[in-house]
N, C-alpha and C positions, 0 to 999 in steps of 0.2 A: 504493500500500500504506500501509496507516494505520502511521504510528511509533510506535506502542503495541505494535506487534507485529512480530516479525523472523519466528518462522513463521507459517503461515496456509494450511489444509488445507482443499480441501471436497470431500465426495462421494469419499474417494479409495480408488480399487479396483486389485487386482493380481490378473491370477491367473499361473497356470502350466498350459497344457491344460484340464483340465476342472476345478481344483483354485482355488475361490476363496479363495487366501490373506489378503486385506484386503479389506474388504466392506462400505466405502459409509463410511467414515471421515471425519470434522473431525476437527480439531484446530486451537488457537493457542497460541502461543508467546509472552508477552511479553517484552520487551527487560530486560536484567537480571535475569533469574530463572533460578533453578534449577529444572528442568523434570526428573522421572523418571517413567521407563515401566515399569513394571513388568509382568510377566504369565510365567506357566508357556512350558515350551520349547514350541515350535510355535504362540503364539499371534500370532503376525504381526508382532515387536518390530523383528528385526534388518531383515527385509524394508521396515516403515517406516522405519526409522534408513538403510538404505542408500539407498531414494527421495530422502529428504530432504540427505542427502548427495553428490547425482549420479550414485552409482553403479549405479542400478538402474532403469528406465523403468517409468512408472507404465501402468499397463489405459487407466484413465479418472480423469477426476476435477482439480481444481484445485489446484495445489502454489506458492506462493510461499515463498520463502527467501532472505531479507535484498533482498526485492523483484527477485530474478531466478526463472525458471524452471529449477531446478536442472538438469532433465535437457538443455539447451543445453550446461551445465558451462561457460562461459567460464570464461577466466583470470579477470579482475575478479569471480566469483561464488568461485573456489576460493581469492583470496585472502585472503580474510575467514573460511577457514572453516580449524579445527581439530580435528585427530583423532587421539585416544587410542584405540587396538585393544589387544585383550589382551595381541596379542604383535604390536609393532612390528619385529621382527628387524634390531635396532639391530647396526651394522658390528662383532664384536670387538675391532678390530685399532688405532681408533681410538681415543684419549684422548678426555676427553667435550668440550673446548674445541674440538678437532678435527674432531668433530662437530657439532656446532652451528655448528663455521664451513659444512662444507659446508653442510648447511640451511639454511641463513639466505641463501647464494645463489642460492638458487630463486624468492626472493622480491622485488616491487619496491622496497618501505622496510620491512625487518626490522627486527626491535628488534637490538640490540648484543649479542654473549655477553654482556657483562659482566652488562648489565642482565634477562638469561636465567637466567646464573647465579644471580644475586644476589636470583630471583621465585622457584626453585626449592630457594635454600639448597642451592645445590650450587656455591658458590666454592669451599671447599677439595676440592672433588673433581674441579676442573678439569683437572690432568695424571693423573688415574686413569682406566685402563681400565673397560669395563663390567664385567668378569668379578670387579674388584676391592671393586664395591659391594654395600652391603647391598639384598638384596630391595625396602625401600622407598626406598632412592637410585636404585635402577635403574627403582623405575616415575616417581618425580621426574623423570629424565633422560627418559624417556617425556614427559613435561608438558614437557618443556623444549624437545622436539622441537617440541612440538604449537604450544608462544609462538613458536616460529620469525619467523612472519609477521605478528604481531600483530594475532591473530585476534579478530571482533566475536564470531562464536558457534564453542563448543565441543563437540564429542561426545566423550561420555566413555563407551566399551563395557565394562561389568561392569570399573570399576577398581582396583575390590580383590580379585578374585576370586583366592584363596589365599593371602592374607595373615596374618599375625600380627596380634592386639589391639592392638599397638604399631603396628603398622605402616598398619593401616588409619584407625586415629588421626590418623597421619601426614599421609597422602593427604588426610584429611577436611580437615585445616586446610587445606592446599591451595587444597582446590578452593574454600573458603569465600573463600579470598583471593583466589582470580583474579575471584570475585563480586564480591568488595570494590572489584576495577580495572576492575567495568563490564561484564563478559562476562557473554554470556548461556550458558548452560550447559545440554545435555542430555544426561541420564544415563540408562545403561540397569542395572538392580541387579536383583541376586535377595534382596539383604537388606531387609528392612523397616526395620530399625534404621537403616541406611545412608540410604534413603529419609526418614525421620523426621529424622533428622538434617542433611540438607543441603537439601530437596527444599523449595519456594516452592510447589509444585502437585507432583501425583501424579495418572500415566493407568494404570489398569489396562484392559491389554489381556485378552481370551481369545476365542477361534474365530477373530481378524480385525478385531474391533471394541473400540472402548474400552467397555467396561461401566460405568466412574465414572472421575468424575475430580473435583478438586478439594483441595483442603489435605487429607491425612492425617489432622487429630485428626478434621476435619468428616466424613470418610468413615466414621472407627472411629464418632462419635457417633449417625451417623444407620443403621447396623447395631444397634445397641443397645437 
């Protein structure tokens, strides 16, 4: 696998019965970049985000991710990988230091709370419950879960989706930083601003297939 690229798609097809949900798809992913997919409900987003993820077995077609075959799923292929869900259903019961200790022993060389805490800007929320933080601490501690293992690539599902302008603010810097420490980053958004904002390339999906892809202004320019 060339190290230009951590994904790398060819030809990739899903169906379900008679129902071709992905239908004959590329895609590449370069290392270090923030990568968002964008496209209306049903166009085939979450079903590529789960392939790509291990969680779903591809039809046909050629799937590389961080040079393994994701749908094997080994250990050494899941521990490189990270994932933000909209709703993690994070323990209530546990303080967030408490948490991230369980996490973090799932893994072979986790990063440290401290140094979790301290990526998240959630030190001083270290002996608080979940129940106690603000909407954008709780999806932080979401990312916090996700640096667990000190992951090379990130999937990020719709992660502002109901947010406050503060708060999605918030998350933005975020995710700029964890770009900043080398991760590669894939995001799925229904905001374009969102996309605009954080995104190195942009896929619009619709039916199954990407219809454009490429930097954002280059997409808006060449509609024009």
């Amino acid at each position: 696998m060339n190290d230009d690229f951590v994904i790398k798609v060819k030809n990739l097809t899903k169906s379900y019965g008679n129902k071709l949900a992905v239908k004959g798809m590329d895609l590449k992913i370069r290392r270090g970049e923030i990568f968002a997919l964008l496209g209306p409900n049903g166009a085939g987003k979450t079903t590529v985000i789960e392939i790509l993820e291990g969680h779903r077995s591809r039809t046909s077609g050629d799937v590389a991710v961080l040079g393994h075959d994701p749908e094997e799923n080994k250990p050494s292929f899941r521990n490189r990988l990270g994932i933000v869900l909209q709703d993690n259903g994070i323990e209530p019961y546990l303080k967030v230091g408490e948490i991230l200790e369980q996490y973090i022993g799932f893994y072979e060389n986790p990063k440290t709370v401290e140094e979790i805490l301290l990526t998240t800007s959630l030190s001083e929320q270290r002996d608080s419950y979940p129940k106690q933080l603000s909407g954008g601490q709780q999806r932080r501690l979401d990312f916090a879960i996700c640096l667990c293992g000190d992951p090379d690539l990130l999937f990020l599902d719709e992660p502002t989706t109901g947010f406050d302008p503060s708060a999605r603010r918030s998350a933005w810097d975020l995710i700029l930083d964890l770009k900043s420490l080398g991760k590669t980053i894939v995001l799925t958004t229904h905001y374009m601003d969102e996309a605009e904002a954080l995104a190195d390339r942009i896929a619009l999906m619709r039916g199954g297939l990407i219809v454009s892809e490429g930097k954002l202004s280059d997409l808006r320019n060449s509609q024009e």
